[in-house]
PDBQT receptor file of N, H, CA, C and O in Angstrom, charges set to zero:
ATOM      1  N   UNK A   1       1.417   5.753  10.042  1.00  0.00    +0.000 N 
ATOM      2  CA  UNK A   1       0.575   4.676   9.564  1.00  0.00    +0.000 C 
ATOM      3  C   UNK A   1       0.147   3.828  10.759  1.00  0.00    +0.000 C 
ATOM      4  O   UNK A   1       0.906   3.396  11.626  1.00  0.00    +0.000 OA
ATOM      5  N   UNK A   2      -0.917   3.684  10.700  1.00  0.00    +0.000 N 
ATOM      6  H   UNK A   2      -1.533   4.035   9.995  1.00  0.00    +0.000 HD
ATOM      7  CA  UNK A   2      -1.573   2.607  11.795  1.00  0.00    +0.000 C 
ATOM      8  C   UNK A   2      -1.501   1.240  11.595  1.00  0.00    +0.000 C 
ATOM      9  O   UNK A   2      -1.805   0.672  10.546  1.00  0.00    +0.000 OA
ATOM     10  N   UNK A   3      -1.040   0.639  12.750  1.00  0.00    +0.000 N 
ATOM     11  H   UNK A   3      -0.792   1.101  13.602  1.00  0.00    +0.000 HD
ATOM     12  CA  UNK A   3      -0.761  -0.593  12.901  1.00  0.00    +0.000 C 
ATOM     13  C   UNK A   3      -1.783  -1.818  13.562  1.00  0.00    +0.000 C 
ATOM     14  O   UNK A   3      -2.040  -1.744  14.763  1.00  0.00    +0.000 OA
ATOM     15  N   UNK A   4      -2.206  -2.648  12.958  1.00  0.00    +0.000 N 
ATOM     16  H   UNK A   4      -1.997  -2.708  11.982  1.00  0.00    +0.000 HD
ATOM     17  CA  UNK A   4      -3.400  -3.623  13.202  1.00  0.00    +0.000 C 
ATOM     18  C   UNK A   4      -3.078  -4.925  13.600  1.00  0.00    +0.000 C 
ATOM     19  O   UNK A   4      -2.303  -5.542  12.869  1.00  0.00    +0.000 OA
ATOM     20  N   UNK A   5      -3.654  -5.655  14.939  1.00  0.00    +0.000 N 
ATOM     21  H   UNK A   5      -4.283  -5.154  15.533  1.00  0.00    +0.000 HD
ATOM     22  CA  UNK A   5      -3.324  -6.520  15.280  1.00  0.00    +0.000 C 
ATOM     23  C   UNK A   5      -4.252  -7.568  14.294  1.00  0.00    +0.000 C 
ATOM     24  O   UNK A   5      -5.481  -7.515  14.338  1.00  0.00    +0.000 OA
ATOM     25  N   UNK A   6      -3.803  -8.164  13.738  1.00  0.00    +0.000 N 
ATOM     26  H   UNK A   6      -2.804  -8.207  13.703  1.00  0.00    +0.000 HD
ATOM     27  CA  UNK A   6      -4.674  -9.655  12.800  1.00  0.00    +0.000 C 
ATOM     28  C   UNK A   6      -3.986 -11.214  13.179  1.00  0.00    +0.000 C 
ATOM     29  O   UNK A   6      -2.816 -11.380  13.523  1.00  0.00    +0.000 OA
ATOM     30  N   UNK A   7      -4.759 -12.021  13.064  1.00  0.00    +0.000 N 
ATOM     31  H   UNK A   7      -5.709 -11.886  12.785  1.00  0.00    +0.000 HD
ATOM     32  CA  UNK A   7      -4.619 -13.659  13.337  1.00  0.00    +0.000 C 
ATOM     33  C   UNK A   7      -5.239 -14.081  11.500  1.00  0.00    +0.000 C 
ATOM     34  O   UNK A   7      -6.285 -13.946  10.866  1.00  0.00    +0.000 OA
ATOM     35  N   UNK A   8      -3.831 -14.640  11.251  1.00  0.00    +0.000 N 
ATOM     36  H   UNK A   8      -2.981 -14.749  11.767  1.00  0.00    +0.000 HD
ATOM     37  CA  UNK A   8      -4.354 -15.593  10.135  1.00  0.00    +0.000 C 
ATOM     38  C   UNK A   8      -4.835 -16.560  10.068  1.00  0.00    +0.000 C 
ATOM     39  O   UNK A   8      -5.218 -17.085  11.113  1.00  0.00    +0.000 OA
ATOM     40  N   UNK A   9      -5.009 -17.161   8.927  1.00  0.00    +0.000 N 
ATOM     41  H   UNK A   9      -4.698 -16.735   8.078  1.00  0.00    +0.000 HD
ATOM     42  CA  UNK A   9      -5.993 -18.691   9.277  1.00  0.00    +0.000 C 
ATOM     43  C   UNK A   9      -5.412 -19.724   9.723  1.00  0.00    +0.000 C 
ATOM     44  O   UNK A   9      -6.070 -20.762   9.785  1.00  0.00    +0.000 OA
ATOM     45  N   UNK A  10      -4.022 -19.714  10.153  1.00  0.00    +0.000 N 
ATOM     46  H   UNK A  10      -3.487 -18.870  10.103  1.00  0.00    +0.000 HD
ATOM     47  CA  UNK A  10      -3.286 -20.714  10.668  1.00  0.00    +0.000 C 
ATOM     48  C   UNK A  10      -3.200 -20.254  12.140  1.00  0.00    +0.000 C 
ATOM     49  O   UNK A  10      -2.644 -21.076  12.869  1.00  0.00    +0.000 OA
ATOM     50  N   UNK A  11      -3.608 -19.177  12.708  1.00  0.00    +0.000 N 
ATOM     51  H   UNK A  11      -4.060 -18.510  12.116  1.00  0.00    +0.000 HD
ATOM     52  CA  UNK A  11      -3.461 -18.967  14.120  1.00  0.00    +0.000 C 
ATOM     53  C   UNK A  11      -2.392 -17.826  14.237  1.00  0.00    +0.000 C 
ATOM     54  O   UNK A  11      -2.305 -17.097  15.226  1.00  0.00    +0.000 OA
ATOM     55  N   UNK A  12      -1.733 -17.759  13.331  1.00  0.00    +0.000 N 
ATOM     56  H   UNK A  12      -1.804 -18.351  12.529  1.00  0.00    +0.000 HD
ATOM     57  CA  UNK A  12      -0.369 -16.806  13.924  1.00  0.00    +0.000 C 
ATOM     58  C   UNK A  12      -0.857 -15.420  14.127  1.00  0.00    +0.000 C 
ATOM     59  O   UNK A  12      -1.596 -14.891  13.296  1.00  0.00    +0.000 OA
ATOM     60  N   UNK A  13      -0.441 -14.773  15.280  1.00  0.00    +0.000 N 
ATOM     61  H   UNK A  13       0.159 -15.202  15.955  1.00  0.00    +0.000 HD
ATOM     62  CA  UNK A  13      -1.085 -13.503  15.435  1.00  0.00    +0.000 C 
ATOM     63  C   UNK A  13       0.489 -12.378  15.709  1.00  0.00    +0.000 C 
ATOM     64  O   UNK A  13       1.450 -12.536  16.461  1.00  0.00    +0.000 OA
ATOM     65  N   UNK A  14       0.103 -11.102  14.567  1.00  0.00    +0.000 N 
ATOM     66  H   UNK A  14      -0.678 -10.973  13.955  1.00  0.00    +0.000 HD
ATOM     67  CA  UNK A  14       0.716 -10.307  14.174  1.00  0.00    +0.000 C 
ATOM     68  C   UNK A  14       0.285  -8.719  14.166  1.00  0.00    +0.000 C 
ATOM     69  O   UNK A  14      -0.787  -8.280  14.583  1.00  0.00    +0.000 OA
ATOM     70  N   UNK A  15       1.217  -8.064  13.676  1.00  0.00    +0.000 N 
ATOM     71  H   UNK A  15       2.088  -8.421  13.338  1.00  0.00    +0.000 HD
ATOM     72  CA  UNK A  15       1.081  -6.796  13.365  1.00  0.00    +0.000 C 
ATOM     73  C   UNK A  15       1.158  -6.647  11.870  1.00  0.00    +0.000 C 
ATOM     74  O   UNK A  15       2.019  -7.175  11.166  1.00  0.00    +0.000 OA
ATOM     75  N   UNK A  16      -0.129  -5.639  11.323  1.00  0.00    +0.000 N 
ATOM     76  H   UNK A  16      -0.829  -5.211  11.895  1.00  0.00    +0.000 HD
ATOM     77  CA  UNK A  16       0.113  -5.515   9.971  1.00  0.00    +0.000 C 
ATOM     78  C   UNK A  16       0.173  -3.765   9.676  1.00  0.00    +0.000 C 
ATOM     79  O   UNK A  16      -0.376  -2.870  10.319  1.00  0.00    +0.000 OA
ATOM     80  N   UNK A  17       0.884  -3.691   8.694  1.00  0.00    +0.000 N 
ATOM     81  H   UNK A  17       1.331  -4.418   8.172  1.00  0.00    +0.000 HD
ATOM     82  CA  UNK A  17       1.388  -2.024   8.723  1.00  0.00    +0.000 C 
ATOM     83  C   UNK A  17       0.087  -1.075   8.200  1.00  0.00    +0.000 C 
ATOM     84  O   UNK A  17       0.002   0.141   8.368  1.00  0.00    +0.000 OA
ATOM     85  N   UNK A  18      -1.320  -2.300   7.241  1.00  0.00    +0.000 N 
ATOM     86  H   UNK A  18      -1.251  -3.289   7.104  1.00  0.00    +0.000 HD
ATOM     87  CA  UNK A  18      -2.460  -1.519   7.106  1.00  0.00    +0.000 C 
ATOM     88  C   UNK A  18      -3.351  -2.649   6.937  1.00  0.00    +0.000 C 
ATOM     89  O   UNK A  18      -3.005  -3.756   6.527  1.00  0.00    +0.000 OA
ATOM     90  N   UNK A  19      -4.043  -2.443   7.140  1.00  0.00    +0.000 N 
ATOM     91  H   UNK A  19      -4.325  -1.543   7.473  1.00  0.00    +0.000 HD
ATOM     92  CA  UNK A  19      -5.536  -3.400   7.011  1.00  0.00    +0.000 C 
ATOM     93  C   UNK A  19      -6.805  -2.764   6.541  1.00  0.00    +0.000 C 
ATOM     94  O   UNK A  19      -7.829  -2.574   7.196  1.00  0.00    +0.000 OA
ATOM     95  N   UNK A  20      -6.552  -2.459   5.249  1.00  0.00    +0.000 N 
ATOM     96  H   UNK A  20      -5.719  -2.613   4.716  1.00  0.00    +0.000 HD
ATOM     97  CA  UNK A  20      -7.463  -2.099   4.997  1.00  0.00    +0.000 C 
ATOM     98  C   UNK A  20      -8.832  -2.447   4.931  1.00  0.00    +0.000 C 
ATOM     99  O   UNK A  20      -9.096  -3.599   4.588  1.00  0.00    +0.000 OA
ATOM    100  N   UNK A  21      -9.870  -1.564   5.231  1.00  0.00    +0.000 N 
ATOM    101  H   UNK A  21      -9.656  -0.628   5.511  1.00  0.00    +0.000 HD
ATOM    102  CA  UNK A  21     -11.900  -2.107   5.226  1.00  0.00    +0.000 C 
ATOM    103  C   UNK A  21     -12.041  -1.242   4.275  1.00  0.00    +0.000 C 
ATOM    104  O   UNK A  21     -11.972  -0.034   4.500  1.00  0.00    +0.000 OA
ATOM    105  N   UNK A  22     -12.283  -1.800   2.938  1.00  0.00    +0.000 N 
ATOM    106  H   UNK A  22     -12.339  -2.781   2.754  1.00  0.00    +0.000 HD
ATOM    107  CA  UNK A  22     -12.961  -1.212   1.767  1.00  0.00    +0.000 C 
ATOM    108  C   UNK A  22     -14.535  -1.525   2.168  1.00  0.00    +0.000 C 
ATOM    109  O   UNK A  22     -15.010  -2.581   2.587  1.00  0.00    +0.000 OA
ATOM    110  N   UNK A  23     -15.241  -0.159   1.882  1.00  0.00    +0.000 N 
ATOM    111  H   UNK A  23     -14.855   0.698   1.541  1.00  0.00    +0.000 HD
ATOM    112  CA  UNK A  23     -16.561  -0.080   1.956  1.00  0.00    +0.000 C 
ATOM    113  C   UNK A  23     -17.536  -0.923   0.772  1.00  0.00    +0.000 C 
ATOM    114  O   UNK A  23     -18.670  -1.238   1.133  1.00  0.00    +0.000 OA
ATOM    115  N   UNK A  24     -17.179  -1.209  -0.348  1.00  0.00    +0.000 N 
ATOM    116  H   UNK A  24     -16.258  -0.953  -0.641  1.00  0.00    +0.000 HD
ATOM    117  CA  UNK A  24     -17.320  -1.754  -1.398  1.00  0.00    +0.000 C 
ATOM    118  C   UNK A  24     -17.147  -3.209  -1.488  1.00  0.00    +0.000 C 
ATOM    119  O   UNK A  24     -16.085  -3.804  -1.671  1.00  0.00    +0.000 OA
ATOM    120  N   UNK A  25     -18.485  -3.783  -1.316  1.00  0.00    +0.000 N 
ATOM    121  H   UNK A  25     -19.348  -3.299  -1.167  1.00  0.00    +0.000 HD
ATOM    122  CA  UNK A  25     -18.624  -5.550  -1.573  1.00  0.00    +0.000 C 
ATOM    123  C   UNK A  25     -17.401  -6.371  -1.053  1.00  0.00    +0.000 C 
ATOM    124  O   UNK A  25     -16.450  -6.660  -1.779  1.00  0.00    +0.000 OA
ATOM    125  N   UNK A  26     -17.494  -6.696   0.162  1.00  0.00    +0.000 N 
ATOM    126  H   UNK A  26     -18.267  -6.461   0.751  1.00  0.00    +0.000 HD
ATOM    127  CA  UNK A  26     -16.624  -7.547   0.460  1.00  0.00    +0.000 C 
ATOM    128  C   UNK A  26     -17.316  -8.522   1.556  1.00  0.00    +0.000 C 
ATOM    129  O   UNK A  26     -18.131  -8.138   2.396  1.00  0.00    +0.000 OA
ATOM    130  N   UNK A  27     -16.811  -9.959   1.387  1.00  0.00    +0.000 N 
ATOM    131  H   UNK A  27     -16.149 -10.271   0.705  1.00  0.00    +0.000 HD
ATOM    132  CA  UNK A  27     -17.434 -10.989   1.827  1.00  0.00    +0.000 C 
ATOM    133  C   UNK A  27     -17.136 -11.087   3.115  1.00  0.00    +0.000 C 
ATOM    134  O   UNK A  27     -17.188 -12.252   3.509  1.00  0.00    +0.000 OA
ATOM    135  N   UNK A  28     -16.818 -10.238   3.992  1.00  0.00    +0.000 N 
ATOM    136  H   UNK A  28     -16.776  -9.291   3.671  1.00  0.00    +0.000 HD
ATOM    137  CA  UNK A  28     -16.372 -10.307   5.388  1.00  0.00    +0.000 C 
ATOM    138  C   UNK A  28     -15.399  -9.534   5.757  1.00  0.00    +0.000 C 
ATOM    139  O   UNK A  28     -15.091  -8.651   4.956  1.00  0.00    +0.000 OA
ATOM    140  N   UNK A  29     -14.804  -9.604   6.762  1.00  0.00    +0.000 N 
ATOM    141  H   UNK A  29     -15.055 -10.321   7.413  1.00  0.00    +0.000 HD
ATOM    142  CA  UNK A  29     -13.675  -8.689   7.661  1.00  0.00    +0.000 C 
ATOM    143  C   UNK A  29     -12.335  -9.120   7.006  1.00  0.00    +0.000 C 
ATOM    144  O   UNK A  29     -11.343  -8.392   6.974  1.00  0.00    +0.000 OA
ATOM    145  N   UNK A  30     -12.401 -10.388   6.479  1.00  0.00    +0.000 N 
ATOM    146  H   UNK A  30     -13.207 -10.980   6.505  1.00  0.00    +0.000 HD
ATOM    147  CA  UNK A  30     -10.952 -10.779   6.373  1.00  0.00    +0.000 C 
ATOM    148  C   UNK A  30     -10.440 -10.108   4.688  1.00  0.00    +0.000 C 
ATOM    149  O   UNK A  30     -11.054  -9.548   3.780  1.00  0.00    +0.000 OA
ATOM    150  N   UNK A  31      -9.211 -10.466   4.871  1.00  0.00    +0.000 N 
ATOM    151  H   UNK A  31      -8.712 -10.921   5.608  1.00  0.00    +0.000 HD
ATOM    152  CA  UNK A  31      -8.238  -9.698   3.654  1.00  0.00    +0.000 C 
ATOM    153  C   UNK A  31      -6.944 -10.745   3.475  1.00  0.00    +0.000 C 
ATOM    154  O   UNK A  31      -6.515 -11.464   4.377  1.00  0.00    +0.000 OA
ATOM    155  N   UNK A  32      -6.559 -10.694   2.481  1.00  0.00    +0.000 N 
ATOM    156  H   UNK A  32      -6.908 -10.110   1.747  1.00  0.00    +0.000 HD
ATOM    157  CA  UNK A  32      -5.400 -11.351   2.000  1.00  0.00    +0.000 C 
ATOM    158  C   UNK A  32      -3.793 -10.229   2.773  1.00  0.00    +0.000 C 
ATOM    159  O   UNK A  32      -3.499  -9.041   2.641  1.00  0.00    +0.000 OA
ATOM    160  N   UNK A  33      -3.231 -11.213   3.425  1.00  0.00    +0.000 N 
ATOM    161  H   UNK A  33      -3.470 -12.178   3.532  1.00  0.00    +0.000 HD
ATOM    162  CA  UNK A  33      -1.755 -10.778   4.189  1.00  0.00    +0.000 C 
ATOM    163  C   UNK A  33      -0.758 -11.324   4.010  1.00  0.00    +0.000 C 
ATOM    164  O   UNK A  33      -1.058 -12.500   3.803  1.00  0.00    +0.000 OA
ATOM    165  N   UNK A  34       0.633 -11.161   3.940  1.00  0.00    +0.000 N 
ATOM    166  H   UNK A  34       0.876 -10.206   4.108  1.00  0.00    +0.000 HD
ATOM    167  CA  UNK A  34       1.350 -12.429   3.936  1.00  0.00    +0.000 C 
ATOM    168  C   UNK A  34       1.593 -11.964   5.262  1.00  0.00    +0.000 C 
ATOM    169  O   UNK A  34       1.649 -10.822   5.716  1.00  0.00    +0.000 OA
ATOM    170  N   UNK A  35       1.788 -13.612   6.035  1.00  0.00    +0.000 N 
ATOM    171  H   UNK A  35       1.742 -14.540   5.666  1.00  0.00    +0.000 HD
ATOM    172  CA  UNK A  35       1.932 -14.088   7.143  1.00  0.00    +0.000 C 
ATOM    173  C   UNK A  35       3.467 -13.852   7.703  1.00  0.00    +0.000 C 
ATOM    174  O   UNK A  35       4.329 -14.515   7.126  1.00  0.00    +0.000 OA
ATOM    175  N   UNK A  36       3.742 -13.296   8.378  1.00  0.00    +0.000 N 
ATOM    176  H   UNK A  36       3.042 -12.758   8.847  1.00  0.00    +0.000 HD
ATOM    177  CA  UNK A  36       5.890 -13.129   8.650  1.00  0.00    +0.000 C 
ATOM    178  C   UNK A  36       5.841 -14.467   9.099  1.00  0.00    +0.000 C 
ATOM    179  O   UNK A  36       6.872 -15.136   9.031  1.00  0.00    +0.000 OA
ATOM    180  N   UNK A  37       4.599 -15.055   9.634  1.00  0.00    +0.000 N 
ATOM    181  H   UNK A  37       3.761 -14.511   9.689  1.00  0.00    +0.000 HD
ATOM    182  CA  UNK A  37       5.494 -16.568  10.470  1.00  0.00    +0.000 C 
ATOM    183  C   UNK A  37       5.416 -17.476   9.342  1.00  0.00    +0.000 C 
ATOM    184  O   UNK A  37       6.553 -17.748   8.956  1.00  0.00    +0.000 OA
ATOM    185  N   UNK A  38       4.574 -18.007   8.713  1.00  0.00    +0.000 N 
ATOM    186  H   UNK A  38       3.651 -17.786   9.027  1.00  0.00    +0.000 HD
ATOM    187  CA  UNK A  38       4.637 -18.463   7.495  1.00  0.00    +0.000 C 
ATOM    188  C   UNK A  38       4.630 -18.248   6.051  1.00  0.00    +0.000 C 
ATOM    189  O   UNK A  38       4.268 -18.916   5.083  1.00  0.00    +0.000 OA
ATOM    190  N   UNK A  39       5.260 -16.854   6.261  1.00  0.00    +0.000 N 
ATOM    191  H   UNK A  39       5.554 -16.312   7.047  1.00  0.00    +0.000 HD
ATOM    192  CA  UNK A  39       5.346 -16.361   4.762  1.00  0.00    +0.000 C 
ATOM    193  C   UNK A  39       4.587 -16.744   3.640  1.00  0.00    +0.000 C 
ATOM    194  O   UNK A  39       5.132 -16.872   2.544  1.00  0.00    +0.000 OA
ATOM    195  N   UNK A  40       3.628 -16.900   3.770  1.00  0.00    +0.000 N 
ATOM    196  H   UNK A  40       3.185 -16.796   4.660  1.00  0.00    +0.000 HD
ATOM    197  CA  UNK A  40       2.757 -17.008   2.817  1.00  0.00    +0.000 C 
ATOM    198  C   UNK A  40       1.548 -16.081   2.839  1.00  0.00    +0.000 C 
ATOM    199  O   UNK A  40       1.371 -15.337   3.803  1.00  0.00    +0.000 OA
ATOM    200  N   UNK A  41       0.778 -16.102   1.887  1.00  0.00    +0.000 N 
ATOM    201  H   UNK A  41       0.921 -16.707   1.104  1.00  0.00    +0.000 HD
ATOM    202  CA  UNK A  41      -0.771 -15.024   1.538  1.00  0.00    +0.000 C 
ATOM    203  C   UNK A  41      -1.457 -15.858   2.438  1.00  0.00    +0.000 C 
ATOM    204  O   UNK A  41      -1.130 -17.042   2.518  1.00  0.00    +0.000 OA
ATOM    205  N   UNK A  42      -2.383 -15.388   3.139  1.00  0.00    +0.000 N 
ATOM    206  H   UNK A  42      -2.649 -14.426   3.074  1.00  0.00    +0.000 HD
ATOM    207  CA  UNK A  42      -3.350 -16.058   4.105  1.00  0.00    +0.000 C 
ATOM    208  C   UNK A  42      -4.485 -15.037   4.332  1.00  0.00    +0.000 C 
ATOM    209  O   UNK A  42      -4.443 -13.807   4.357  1.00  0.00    +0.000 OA
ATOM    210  N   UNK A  43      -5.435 -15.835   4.478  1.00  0.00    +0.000 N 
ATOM    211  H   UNK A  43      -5.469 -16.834   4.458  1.00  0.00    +0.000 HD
ATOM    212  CA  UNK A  43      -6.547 -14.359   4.776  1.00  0.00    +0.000 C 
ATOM    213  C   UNK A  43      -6.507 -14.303   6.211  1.00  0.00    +0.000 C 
ATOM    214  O   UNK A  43      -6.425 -15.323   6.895  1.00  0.00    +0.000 OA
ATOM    215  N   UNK A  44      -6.556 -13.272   6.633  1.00  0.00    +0.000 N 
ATOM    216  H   UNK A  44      -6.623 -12.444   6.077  1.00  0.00    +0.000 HD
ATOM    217  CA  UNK A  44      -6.127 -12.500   8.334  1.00  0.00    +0.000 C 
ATOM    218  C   UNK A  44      -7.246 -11.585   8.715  1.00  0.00    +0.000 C 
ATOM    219  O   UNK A  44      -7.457 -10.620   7.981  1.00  0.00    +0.000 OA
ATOM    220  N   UNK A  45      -7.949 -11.760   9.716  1.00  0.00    +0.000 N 
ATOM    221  H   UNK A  45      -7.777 -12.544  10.312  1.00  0.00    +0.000 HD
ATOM    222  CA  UNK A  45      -8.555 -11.075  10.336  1.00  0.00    +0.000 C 
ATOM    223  C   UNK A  45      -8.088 -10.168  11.651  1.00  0.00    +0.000 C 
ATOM    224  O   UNK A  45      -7.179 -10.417  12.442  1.00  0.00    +0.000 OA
ATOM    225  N   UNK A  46      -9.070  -8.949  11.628  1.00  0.00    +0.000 N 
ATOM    226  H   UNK A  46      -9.808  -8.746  10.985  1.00  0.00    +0.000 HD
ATOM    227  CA  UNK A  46      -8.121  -8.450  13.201  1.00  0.00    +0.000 C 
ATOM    228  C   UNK A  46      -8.712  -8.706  14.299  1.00  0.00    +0.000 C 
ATOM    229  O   UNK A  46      -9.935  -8.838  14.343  1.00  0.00    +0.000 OA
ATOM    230  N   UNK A  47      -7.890  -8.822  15.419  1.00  0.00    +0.000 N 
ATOM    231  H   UNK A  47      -6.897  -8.715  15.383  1.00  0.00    +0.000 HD
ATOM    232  CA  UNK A  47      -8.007  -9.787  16.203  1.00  0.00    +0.000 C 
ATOM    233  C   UNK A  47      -9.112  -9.332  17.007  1.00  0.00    +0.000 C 
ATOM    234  O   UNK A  47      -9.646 -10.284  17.576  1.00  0.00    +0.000 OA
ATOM    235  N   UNK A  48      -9.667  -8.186  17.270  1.00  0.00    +0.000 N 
ATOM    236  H   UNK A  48      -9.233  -7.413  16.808  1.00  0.00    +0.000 HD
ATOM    237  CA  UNK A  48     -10.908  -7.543  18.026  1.00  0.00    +0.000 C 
ATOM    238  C   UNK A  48     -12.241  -7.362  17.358  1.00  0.00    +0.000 C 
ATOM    239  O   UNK A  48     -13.059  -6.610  17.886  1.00  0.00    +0.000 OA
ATOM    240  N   UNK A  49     -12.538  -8.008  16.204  1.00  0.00    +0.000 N 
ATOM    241  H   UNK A  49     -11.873  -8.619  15.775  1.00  0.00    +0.000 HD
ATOM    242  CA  UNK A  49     -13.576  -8.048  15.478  1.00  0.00    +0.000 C 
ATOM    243  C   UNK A  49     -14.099  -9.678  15.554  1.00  0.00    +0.000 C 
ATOM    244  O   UNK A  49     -14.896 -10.110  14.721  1.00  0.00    +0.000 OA
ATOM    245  N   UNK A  50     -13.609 -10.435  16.538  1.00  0.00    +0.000 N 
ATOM    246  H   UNK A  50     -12.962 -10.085  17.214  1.00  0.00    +0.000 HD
ATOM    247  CA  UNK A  50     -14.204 -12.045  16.794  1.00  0.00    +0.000 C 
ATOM    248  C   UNK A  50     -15.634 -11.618  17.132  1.00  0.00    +0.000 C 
ATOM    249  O   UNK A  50     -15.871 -10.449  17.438  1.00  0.00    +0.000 OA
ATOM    250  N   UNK A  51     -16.545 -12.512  17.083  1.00  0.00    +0.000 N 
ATOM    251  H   UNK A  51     -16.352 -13.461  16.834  1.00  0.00    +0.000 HD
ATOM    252  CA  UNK A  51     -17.961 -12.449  16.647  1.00  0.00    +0.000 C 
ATOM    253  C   UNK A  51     -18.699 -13.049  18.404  1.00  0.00    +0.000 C 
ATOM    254  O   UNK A  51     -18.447 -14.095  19.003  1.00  0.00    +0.000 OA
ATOM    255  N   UNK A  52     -19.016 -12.661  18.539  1.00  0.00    +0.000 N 
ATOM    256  H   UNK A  52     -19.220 -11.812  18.053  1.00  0.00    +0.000 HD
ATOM    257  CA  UNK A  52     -19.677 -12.895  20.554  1.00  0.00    +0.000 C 
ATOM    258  C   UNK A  52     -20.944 -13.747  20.524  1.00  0.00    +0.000 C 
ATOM    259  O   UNK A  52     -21.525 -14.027  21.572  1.00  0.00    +0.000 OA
TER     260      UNK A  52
């Protein structure tokens, strides 16, 4: 399984075990994760898709 570097919306930057990109209507890159540093659901983006 491939492993994805993502930053949640609080800053914490992690490894997630999948990150999925559904091709099907979605409002952006980000996805719902729980966070290991703040254990909570957060939407997380991965960290090489920042916008230039």
């Amino acid at each position: 399984m491939e492993r994805t570097v993502v930053r949640c919306a609080d800053g914490h930057v992690f490894t997630a075990a999948s990150f999925p990109m559904q091709q099907a209507e979605r409002l952006g890159p980000g996805r719902l994760v729980r966070c290991p540093r703040c254990a909570r659901l957060r939407s997380a983006v991965p960290v090489g898709s920042a916008k230039r």
